[in-house]
N, C-alpha and C positions, 0 to 999 in steps of 0.2 A: 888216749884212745881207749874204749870201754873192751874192746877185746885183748889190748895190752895188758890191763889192767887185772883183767881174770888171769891171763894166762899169767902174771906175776903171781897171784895170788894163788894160782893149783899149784906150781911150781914149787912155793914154798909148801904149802900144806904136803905134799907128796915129799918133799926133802925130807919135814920134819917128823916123818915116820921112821920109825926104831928098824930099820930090817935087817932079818935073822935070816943064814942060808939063805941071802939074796932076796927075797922078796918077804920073810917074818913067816908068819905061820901061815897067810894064805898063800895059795898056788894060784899063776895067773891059768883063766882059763881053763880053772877047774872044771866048768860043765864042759865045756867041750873037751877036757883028756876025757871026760867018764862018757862022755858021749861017743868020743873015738874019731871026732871031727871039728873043725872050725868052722864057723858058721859064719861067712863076711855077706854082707850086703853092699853089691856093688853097683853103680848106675847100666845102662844095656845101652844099645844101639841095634839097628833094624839087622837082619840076616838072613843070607851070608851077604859079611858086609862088601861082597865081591861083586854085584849085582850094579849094573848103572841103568838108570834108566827108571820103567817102572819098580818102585820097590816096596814088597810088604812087607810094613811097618807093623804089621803084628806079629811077625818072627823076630826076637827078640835073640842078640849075645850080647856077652859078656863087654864092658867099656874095657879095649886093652891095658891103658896105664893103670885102672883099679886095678883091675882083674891081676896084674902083675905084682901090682904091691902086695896083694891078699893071697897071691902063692907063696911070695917070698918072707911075709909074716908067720905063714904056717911053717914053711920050711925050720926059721928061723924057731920055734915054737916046739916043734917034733908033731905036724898034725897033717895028715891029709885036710884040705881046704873044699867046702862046698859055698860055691856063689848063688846067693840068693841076688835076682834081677831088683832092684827097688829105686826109687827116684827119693830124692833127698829128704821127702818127709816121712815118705812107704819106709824108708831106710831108718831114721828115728824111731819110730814106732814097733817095726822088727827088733831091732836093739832094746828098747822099752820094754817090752811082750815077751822077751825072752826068744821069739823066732829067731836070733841072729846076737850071737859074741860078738860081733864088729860090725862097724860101717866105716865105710871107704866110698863115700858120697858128696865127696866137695862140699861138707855140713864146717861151718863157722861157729868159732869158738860160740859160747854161750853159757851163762849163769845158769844149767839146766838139771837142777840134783837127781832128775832120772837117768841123766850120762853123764860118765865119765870122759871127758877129754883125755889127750896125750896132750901137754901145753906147745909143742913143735907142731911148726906147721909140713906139711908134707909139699905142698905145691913150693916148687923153687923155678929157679931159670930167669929169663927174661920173653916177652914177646915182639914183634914188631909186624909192620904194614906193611900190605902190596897198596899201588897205585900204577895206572898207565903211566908209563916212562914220557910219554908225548901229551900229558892229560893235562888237565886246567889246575890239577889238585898238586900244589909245590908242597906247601908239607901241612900241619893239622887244621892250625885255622879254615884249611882252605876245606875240610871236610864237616866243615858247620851245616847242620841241617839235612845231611846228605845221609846215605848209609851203607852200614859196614857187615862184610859178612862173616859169621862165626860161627861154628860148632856149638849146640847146647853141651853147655858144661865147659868151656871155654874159659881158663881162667884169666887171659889178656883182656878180654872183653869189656866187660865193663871198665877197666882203666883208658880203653881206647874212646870208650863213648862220652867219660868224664872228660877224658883231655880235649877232642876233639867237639864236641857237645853234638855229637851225631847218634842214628838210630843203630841201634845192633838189630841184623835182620839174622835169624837162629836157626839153623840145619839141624836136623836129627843126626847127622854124619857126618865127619870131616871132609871127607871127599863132596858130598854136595854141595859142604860152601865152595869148595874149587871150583866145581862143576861150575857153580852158579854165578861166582866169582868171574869167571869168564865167558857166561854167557852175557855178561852186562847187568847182573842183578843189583848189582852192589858197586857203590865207590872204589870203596877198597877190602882185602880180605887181611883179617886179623889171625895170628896164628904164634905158636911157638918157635922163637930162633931157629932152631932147627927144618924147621919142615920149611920154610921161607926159605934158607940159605940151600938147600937140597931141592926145592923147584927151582930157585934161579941158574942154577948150571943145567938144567934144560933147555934144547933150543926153542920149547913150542914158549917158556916162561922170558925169551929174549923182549919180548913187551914190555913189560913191569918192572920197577924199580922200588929198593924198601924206601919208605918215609924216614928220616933223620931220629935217632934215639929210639929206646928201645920201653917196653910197656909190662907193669910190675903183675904178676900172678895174684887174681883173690886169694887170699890166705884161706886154706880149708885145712882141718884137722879130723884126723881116725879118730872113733867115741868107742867107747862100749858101755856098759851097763852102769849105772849110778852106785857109787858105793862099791865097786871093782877096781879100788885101788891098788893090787896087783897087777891085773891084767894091764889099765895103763901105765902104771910106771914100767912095765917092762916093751909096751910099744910104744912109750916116750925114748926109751933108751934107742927099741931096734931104727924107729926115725931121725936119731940123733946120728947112728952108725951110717945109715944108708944115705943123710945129707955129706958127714964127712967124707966117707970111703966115695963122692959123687957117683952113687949106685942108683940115685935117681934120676941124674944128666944121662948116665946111660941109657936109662929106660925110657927117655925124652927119646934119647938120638935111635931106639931103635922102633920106636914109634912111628919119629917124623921119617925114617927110612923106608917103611912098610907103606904108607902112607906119598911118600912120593911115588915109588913103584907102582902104586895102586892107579893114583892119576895118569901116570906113562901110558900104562894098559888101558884106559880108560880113553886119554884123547887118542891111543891109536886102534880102539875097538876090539881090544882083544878080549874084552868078557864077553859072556852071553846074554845076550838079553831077555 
């Protein structure tokens, strides 16, 4: 596979550097210590994402699991963290242009000498499907041609549309695909283990059962500037720590946590509309 292939190949290139005092004579993230901040470029979603019903979609926050990795990068760094809002290509080009140290944009490896990669990918877990418990749909085949609802930015997704050879229909918000999910817009709704396994012990989710086997994360990887080989080998290292220490399962499981509650509130009306 062509992105195995690079990441084999940054991987050595980044080993086979001499480093002195940890990272050699450059400092990762020199503009931003001299700047006094880090600069992540992170995807948005509409806000406040509390809102059901009509919602504007030109108030824009932060995506929470970026938005979390790119604290705990800074943290991890010594830097207060400023999130610039950008979509995976706004997010290239900020990092390009110097507007942004990092992207945290679900951006895929790439042969791109204007960014630098970390060769570890950051998306981990697994995913899996709702279907009605009493539906016609027994398990993928049966969602041939049919469609599935997901969050944009969704890393399940597209493995579910491969395996099952069905439409991904794409929410600006994870709770919309719910919403929508259950209004009947979709076959079935595609989501990470966790937020699946935490709607099913609700009693309104007593409907729905998962589909058999579970659906692999797009691989996406942090960038930052071309030729900032400090900077990522040392957010190669801190995504190596946060896969080991499962610092990132937790930020799943406290996602799809926030995210069920949100739904609860939701089918029983407690936001405003």
């Amino acid at each position: 596979m062509r992105w195995l292939a690079a990441a084999v190949m940054a991987v050595v290139a980044l080993s086979s550097i001499p480093w002195r005092k940890g990272f050699g004579e450059a400092q990762p993230f020199a503009a931003a210590s001299a700047r006094g901040t880090l600069i992540v470029a992170v995807p948005s979603r509409p806000a406040p994402t509390l809102n059901v019903g009509r919602v504007d979609h030109f108030a824009r926050a932060p995506e929470g699991f970026a938005a979390a990795l790119a604290e705990e990068l800074g943290r991890r760094a010594g830097l207060p963290v400023t999130l610039v809002l950008a979509g995976s290509d706004d997010a290239r080009d900020a990092v390009r242009l110097g507007r942004a140290d990092v992207a945290i944009a679900g951006l895929a490896f790439g042969a791109d000498t204007s960014l630098a990669f970390a060769p570890t990918a950051y998306t981990t877990g697994r995913g899996m499907a709702l279907v009605l418990r009493h539906g016609a749909v027994r398990g993928w085949r049966d969602l041939a041609g049919r469609s599935i609802c997901a969050s944009r930015g969704n890393p399940f997704a597209d493995d579910a549309a491969r395996r099952a050879h069905a439409n991904v229909q794409r929410y600006d918000r994870p709770l919309d695909a719910l919403l929508a999910f259950q209004a009947g817009e979709c076959t079935a709704l595609v989501d990470d283990e966790y937020v699946i396994r935490k709607l099913l012990r609700q009693p309104d989710w007593a409907y729905y059962r998962s589909l058999p086997d579970t659906l692999a994360p797009a691989r996406a990887f942090i960038a930052t500037r071309g030729g900032d080989v400090a900077s990522a080998m040392f957010i190669e290292r801190i995504v190596n720590d946060w896969r080991r220490q499962r610092w990132l399962a937790t930020v799943r499981e406290d996602q799809a946590t926030q995210l069920a509650f949100d739904m609860f509130n939701a089918q029983n009306d407690l936001y405003c509309h």
